[in-house]
RODREN-768470 format. One record per atom (N, C-alpha, C): residue number from 1; residue in three letters; atom name; chain; x, y, z. Coordinates in Angstrom, 1 decimal. Layout:
RODREN-768470
<pt><seq>NUM</seq><type>ALA</type><atom>CA</atom><mol>A</mol><px>X</px><py>Y</py><pz>Z</pz></pt>
...
end
This chain:
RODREN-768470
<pt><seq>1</seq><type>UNK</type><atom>N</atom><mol>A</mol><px>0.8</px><py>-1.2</py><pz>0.0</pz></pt>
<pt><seq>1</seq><type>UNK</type><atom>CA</atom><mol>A</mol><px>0.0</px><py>0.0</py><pz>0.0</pz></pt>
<pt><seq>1</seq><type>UNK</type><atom>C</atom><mol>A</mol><px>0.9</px><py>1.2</py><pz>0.0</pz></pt>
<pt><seq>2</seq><type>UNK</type><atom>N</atom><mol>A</mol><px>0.8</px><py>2.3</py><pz>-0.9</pz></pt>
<pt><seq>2</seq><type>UNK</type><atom>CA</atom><mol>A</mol><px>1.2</px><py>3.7</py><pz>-1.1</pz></pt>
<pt><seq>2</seq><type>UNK</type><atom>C</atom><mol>A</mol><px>0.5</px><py>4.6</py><pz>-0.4</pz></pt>
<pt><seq>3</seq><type>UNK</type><atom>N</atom><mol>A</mol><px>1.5</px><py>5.3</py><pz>0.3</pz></pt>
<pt><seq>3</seq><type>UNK</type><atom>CA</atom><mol>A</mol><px>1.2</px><py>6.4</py><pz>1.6</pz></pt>
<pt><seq>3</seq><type>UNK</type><atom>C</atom><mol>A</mol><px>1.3</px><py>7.5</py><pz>0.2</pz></pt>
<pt><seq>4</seq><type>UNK</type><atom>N</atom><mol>A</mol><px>0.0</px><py>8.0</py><pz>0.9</pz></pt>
<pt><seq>4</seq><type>UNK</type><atom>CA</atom><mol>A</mol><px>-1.2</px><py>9.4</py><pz>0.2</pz></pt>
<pt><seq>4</seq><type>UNK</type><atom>C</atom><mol>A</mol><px>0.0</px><py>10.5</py><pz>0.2</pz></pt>
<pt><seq>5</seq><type>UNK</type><atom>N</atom><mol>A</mol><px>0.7</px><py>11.1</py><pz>-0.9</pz></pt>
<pt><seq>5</seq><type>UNK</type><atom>CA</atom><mol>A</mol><px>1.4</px><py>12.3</py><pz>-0.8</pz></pt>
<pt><seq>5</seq><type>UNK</type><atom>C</atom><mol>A</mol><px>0.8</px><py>13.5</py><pz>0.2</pz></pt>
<pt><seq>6</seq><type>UNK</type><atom>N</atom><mol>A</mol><px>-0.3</px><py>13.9</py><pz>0.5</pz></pt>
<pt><seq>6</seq><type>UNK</type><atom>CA</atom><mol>A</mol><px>-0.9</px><py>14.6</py><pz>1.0</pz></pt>
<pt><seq>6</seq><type>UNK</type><atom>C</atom><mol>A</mol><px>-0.5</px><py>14.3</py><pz>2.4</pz></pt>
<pt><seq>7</seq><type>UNK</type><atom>N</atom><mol>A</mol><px>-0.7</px><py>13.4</py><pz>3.0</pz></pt>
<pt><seq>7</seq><type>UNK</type><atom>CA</atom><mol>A</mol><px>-0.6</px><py>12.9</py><pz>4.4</pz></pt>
<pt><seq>7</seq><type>UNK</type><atom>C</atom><mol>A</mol><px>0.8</px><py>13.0</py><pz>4.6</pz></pt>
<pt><seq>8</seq><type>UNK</type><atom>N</atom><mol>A</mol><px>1.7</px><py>12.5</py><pz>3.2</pz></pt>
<pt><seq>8</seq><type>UNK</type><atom>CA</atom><mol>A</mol><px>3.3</px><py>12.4</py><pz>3.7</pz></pt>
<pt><seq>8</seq><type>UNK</type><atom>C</atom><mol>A</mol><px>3.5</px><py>13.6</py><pz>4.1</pz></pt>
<pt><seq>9</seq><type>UNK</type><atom>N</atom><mol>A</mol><px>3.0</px><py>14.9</py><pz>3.1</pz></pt>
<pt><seq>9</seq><type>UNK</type><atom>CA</atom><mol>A</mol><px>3.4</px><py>16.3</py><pz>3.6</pz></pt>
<pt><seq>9</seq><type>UNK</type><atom>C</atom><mol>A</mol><px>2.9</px><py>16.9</py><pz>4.4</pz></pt>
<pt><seq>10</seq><type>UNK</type><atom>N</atom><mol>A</mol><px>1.8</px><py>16.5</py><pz>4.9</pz></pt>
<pt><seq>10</seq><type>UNK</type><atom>CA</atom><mol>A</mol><px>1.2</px><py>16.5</py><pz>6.4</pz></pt>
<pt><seq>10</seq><type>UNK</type><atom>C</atom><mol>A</mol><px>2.3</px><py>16.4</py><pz>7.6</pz></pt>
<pt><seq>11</seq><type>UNK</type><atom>N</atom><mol>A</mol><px>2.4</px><py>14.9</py><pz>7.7</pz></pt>
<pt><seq>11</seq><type>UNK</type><atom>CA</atom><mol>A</mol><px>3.2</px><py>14.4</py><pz>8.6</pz></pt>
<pt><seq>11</seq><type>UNK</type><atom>C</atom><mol>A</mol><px>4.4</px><py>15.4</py><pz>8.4</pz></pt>
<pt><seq>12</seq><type>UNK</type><atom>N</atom><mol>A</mol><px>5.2</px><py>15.6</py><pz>7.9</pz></pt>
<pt><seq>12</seq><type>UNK</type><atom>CA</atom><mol>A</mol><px>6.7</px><py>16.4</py><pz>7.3</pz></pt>
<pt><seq>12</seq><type>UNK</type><atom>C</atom><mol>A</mol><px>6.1</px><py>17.9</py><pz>8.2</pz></pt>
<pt><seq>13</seq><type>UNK</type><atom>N</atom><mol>A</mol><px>5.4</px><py>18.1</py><pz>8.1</pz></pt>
<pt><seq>13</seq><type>UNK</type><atom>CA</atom><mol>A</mol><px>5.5</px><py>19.6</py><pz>8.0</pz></pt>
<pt><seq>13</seq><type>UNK</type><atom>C</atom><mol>A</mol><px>4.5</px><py>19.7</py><pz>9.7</pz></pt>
<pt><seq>14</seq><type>UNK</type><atom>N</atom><mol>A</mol><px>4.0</px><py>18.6</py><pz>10.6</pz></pt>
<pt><seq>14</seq><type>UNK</type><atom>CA</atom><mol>A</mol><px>4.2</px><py>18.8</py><pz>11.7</pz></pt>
<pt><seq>14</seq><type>UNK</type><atom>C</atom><mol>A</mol><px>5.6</px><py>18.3</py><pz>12.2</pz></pt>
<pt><seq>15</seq><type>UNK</type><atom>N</atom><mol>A</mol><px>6.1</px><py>17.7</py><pz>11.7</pz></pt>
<pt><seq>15</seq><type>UNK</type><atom>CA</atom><mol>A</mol><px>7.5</px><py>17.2</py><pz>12.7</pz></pt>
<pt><seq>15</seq><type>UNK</type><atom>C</atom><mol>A</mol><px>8.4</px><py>18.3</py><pz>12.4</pz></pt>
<pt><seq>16</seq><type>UNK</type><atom>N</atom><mol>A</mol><px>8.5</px><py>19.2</py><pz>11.4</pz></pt>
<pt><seq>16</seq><type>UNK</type><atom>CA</atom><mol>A</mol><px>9.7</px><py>20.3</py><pz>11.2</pz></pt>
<pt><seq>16</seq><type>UNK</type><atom>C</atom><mol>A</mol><px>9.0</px><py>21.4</py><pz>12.3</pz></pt>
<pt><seq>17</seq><type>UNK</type><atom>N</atom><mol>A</mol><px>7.4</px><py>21.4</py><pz>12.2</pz></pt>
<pt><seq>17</seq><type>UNK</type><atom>CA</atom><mol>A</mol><px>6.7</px><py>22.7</py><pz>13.6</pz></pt>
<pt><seq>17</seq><type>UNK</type><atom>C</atom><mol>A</mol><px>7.2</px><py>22.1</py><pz>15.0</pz></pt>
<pt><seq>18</seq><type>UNK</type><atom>N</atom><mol>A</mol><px>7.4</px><py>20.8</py><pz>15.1</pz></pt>
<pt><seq>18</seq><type>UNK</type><atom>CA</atom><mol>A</mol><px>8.0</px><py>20.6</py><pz>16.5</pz></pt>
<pt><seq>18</seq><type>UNK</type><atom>C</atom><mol>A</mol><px>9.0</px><py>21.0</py><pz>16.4</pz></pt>
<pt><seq>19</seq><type>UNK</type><atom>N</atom><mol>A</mol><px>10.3</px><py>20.5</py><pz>15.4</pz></pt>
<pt><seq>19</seq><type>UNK</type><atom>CA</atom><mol>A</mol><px>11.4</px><py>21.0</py><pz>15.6</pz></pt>
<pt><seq>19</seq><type>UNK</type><atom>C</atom><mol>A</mol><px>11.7</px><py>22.4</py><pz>15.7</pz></pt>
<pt><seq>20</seq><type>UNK</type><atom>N</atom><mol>A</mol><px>10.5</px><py>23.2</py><pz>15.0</pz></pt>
<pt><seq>20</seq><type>UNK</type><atom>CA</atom><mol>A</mol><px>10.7</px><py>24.5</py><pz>15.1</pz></pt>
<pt><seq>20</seq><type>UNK</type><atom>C</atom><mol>A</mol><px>10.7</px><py>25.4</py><pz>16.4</pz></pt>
<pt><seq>21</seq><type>UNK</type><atom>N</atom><mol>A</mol><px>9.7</px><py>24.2</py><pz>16.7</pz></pt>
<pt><seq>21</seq><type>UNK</type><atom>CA</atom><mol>A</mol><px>9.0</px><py>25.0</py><pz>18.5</pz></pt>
<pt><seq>21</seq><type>UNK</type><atom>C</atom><mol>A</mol><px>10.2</px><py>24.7</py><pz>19.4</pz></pt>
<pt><seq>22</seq><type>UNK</type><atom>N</atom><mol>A</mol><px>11.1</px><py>23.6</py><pz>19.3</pz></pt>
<pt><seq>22</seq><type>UNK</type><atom>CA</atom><mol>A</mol><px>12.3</px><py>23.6</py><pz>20.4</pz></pt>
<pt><seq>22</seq><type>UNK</type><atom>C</atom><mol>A</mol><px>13.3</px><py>24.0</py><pz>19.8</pz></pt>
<pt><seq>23</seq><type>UNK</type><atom>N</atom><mol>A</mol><px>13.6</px><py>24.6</py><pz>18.9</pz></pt>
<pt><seq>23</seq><type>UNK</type><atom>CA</atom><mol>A</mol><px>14.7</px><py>26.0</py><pz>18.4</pz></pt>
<pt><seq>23</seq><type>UNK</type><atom>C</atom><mol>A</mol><px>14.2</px><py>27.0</py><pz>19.1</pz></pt>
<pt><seq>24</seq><type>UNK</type><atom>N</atom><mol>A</mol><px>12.7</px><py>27.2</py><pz>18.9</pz></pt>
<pt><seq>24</seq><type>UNK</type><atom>CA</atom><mol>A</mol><px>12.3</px><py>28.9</py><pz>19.4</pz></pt>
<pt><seq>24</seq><type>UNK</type><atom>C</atom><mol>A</mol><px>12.8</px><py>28.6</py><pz>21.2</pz></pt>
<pt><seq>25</seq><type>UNK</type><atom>N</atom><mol>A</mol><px>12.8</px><py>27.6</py><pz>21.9</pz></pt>
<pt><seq>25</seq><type>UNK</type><atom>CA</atom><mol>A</mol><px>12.7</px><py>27.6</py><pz>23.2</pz></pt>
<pt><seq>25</seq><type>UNK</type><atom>C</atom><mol>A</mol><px>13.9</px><py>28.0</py><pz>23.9</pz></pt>
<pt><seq>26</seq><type>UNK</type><atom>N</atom><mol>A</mol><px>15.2</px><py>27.7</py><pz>22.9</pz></pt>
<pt><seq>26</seq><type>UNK</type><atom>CA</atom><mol>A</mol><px>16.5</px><py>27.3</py><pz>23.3</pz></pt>
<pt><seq>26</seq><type>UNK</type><atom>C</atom><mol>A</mol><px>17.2</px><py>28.8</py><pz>23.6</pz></pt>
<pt><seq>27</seq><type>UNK</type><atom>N</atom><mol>A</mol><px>16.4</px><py>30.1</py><pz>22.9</pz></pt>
<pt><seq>27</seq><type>UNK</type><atom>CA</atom><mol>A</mol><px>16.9</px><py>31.2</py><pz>22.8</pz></pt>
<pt><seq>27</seq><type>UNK</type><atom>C</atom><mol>A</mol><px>17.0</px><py>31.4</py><pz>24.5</pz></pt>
<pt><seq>28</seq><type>UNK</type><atom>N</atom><mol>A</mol><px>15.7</px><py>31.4</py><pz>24.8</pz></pt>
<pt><seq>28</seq><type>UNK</type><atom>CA</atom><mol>A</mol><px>14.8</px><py>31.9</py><pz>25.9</pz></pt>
<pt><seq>28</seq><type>UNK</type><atom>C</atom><mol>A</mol><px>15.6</px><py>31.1</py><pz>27.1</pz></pt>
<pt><seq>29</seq><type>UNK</type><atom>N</atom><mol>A</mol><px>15.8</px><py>29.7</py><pz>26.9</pz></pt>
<pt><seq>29</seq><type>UNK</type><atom>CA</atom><mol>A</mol><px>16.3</px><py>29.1</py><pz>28.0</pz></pt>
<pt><seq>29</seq><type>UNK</type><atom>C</atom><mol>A</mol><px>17.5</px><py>29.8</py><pz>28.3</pz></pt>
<pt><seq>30</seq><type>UNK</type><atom>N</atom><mol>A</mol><px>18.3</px><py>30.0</py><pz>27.2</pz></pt>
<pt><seq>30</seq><type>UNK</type><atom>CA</atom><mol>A</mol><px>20.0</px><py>30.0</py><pz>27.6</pz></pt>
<pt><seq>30</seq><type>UNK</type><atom>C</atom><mol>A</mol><px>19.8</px><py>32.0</py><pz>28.0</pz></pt>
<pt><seq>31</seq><type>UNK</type><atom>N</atom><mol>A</mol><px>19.0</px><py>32.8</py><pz>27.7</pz></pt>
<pt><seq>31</seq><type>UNK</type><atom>CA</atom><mol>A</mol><px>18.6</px><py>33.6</py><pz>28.0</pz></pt>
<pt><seq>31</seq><type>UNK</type><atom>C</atom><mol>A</mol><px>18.2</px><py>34.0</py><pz>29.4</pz></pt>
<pt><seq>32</seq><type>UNK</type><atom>N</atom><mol>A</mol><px>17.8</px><py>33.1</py><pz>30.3</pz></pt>
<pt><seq>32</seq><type>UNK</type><atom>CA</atom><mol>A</mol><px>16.8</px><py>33.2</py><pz>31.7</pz></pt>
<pt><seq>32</seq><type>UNK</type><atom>C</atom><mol>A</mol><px>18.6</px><py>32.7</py><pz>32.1</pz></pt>
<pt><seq>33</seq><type>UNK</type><atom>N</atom><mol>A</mol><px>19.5</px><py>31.8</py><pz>31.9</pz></pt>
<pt><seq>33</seq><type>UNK</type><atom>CA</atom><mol>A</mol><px>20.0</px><py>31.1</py><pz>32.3</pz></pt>
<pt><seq>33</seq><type>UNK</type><atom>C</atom><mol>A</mol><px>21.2</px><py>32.4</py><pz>32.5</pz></pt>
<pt><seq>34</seq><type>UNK</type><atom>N</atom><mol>A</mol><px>21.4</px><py>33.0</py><pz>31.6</pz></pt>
<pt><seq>34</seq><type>UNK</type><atom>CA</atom><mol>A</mol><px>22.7</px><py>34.1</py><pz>31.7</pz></pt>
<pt><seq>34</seq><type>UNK</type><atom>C</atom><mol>A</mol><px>22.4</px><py>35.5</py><pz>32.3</pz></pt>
<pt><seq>35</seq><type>UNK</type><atom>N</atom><mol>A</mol><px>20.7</px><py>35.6</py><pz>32.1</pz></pt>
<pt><seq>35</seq><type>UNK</type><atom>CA</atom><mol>A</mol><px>20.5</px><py>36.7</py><pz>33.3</pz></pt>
<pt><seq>35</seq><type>UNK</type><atom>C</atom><mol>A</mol><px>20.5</px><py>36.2</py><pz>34.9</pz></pt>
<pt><seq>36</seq><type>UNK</type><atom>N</atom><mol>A</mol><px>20.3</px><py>35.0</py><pz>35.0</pz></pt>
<pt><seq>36</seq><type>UNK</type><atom>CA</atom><mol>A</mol><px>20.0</px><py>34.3</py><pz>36.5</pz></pt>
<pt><seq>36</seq><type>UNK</type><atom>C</atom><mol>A</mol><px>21.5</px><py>34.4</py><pz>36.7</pz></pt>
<pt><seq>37</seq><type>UNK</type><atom>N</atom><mol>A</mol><px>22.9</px><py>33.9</py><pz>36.2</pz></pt>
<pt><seq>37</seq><type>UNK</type><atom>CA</atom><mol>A</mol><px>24.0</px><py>33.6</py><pz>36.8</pz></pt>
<pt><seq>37</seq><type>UNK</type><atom>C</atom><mol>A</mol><px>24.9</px><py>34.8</py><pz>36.9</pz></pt>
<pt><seq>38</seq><type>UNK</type><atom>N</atom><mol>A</mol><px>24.2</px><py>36.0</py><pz>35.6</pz></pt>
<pt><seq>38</seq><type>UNK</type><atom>CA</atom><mol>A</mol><px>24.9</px><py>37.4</py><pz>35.8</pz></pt>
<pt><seq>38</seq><type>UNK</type><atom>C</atom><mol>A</mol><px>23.8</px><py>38.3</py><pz>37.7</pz></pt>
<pt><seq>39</seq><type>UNK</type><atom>N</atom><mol>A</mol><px>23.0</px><py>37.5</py><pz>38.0</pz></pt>
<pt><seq>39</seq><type>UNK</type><atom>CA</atom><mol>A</mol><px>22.7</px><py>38.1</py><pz>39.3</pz></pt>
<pt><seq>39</seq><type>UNK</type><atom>C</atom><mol>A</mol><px>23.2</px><py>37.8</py><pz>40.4</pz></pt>
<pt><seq>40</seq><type>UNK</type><atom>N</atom><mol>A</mol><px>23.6</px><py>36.1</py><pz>40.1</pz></pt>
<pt><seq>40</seq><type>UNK</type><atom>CA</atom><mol>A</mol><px>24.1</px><py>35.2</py><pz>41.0</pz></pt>
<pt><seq>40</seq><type>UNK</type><atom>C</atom><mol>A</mol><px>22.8</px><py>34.8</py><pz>42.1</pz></pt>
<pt><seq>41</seq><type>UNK</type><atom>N</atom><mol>A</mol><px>21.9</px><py>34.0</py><pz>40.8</pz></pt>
<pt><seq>41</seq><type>UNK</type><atom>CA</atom><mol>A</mol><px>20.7</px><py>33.5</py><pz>41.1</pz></pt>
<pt><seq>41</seq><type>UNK</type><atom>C</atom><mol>A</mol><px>20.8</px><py>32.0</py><pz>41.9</pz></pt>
<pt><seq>42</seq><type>UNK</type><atom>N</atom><mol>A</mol><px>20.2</px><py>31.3</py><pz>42.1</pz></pt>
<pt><seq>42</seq><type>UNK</type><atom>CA</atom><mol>A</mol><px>20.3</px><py>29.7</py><pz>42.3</pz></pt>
<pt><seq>42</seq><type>UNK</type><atom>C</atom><mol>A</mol><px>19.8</px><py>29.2</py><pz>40.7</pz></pt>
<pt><seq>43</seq><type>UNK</type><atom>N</atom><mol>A</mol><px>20.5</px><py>27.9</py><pz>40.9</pz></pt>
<pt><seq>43</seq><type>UNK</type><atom>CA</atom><mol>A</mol><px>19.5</px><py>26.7</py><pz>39.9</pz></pt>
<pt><seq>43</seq><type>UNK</type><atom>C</atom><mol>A</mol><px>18.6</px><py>26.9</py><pz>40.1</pz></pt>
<pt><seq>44</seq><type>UNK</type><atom>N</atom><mol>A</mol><px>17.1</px><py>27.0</py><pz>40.6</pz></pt>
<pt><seq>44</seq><type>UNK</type><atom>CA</atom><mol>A</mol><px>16.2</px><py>26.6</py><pz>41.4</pz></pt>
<pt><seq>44</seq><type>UNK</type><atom>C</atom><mol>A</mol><px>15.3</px><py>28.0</py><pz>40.8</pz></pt>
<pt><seq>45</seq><type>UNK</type><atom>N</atom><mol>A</mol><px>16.1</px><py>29.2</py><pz>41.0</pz></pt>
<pt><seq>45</seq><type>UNK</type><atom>CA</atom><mol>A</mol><px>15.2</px><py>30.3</py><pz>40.8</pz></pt>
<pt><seq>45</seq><type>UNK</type><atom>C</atom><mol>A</mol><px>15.4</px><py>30.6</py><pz>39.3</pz></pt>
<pt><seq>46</seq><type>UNK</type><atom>N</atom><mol>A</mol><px>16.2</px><py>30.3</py><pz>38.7</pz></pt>
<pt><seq>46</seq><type>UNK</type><atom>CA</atom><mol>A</mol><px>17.0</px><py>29.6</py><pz>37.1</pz></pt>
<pt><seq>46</seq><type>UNK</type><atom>C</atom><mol>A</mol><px>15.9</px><py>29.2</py><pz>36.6</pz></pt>
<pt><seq>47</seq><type>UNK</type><atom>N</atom><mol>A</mol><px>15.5</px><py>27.9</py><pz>36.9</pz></pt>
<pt><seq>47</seq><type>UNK</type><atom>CA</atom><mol>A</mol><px>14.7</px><py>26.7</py><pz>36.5</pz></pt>
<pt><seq>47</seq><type>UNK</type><atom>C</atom><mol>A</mol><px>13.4</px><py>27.5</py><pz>36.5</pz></pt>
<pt><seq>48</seq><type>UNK</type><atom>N</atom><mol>A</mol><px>13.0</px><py>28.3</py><pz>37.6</pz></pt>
<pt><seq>48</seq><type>UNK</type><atom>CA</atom><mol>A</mol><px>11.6</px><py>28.6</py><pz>37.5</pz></pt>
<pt><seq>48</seq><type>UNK</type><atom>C</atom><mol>A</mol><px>11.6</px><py>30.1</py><pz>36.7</pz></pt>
<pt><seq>49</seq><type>UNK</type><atom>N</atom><mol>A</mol><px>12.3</px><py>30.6</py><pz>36.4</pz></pt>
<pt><seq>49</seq><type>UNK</type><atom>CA</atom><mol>A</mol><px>12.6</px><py>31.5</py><pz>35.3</pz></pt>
<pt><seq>49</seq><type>UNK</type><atom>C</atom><mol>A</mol><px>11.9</px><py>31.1</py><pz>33.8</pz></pt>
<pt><seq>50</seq><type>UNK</type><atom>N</atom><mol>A</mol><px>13.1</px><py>30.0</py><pz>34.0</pz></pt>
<pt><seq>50</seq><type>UNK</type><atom>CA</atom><mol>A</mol><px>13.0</px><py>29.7</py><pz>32.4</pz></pt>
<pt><seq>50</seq><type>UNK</type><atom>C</atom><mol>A</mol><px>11.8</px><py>28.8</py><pz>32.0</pz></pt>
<pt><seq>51</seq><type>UNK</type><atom>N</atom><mol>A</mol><px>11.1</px><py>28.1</py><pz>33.0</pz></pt>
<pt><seq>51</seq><type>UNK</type><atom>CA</atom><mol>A</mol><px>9.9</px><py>27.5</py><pz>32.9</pz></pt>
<pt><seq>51</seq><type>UNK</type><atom>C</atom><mol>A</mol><px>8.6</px><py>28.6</py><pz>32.4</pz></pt>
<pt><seq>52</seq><type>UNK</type><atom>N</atom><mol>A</mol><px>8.8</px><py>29.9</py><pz>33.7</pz></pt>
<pt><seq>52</seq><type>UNK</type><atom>CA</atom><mol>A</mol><px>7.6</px><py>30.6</py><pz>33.2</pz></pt>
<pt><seq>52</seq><type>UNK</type><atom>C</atom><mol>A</mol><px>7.7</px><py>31.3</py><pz>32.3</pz></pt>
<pt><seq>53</seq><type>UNK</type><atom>N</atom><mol>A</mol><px>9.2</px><py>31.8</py><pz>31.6</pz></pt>
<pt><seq>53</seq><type>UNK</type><atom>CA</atom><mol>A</mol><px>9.6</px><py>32.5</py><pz>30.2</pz></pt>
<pt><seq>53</seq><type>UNK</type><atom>C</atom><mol>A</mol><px>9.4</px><py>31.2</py><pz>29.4</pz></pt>
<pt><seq>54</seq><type>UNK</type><atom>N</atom><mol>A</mol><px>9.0</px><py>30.0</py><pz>29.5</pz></pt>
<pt><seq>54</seq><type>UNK</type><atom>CA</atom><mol>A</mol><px>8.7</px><py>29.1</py><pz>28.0</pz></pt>
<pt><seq>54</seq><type>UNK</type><atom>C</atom><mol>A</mol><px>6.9</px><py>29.4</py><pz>27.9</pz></pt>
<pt><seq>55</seq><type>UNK</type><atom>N</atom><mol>A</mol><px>6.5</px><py>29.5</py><pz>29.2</pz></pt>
<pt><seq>55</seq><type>UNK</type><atom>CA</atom><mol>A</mol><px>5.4</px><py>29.5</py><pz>29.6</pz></pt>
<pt><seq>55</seq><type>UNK</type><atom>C</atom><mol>A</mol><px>4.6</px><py>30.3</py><pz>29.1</pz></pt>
<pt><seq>56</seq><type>UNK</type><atom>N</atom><mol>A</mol><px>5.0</px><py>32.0</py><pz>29.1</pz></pt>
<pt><seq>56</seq><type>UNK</type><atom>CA</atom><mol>A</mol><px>4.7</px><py>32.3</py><pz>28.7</pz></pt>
<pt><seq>56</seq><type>UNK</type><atom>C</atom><mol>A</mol><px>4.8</px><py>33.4</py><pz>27.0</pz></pt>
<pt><seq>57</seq><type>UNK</type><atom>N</atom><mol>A</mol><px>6.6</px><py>32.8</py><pz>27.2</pz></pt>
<pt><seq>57</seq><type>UNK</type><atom>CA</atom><mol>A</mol><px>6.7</px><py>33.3</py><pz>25.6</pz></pt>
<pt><seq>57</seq><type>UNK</type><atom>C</atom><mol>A</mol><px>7.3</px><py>34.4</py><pz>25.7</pz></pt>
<pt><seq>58</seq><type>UNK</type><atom>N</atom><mol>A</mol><px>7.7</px><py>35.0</py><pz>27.0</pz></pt>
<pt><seq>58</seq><type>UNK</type><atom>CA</atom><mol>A</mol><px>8.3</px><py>36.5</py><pz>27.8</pz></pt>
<pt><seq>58</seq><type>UNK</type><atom>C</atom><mol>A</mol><px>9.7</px><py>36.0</py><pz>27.4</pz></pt>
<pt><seq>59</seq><type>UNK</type><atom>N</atom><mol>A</mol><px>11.0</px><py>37.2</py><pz>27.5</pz></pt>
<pt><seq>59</seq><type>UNK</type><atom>CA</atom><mol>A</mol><px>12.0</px><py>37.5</py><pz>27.7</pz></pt>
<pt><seq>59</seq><type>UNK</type><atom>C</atom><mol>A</mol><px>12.2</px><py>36.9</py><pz>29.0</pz></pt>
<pt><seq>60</seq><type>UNK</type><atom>N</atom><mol>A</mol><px>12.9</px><py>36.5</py><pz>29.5</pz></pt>
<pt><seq>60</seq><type>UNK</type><atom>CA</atom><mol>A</mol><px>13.3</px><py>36.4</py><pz>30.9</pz></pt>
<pt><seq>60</seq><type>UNK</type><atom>C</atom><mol>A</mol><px>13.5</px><py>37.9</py><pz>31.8</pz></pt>
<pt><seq>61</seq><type>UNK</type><atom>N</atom><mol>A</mol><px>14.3</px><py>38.7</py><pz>31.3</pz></pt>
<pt><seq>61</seq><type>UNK</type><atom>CA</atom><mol>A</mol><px>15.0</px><py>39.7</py><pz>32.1</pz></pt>
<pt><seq>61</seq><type>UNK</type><atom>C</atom><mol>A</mol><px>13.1</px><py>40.9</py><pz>32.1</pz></pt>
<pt><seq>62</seq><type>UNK</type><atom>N</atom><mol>A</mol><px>12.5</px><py>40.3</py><pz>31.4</pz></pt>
<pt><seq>62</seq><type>UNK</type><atom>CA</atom><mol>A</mol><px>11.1</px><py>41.6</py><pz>31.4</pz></pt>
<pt><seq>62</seq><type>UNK</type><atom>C</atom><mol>A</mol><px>10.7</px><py>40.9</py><pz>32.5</pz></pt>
<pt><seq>63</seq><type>UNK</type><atom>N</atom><mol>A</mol><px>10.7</px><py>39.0</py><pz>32.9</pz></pt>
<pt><seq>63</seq><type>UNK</type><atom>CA</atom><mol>A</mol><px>9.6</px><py>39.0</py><pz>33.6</pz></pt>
<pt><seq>63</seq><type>UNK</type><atom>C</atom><mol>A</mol><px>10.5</px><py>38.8</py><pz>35.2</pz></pt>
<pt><seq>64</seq><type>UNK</type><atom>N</atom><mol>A</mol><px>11.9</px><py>39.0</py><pz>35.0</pz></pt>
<pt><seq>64</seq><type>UNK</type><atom>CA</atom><mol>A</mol><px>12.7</px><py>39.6</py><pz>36.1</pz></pt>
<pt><seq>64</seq><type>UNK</type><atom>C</atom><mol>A</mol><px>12.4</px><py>41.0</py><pz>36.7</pz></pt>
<pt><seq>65</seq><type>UNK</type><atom>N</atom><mol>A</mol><px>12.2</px><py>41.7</py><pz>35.6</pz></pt>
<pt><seq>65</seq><type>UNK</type><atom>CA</atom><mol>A</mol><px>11.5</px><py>43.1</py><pz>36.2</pz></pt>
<pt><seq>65</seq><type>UNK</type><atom>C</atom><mol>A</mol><px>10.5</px><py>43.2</py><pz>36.9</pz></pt>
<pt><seq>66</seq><type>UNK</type><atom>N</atom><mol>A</mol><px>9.5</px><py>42.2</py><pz>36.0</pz></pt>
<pt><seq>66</seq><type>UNK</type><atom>CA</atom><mol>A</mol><px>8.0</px><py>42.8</py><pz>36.9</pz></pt>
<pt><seq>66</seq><type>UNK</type><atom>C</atom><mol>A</mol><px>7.9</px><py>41.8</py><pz>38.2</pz></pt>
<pt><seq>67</seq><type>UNK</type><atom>N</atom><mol>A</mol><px>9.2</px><py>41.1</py><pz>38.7</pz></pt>
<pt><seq>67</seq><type>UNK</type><atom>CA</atom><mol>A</mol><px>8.8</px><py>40.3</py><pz>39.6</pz></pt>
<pt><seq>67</seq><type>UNK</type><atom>C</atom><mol>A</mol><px>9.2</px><py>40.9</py><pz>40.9</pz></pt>
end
């Protein structure tokens, strides 16, 4: 049985949106990660940084301000 071109380019073009979505994340992580170690943050306050900047799609250092 022959897999439907349509579905092949389906399938193709959500697995390049995942890979796209964990490119977009890596900015943001290493981002929360170099403003946390330039304050001389913990791991811990690090981690929940970069969780709520994936979370919500924020800069790190903006949602360091409004915190």
């Amino acid at each position: 049985m022959e897999a439907d071109p349509i579905n092949v380019l389906l399938y193709d073009i959500r697995e390049m949106k995942k890979r796209l979505d964990e490119m977009e994340k890596e900015p943001l992580k290493l981002k929360a990660k170099l403003v946390e170690e330039e304050a001389g943050e913990s791991p811990e306050e690090i981690k929940a940084l970069e969780e709520e900047a994936l979370k919500n799609g924020k800069d790190c250092e903006k949602l360091k301000i409004s915190s």
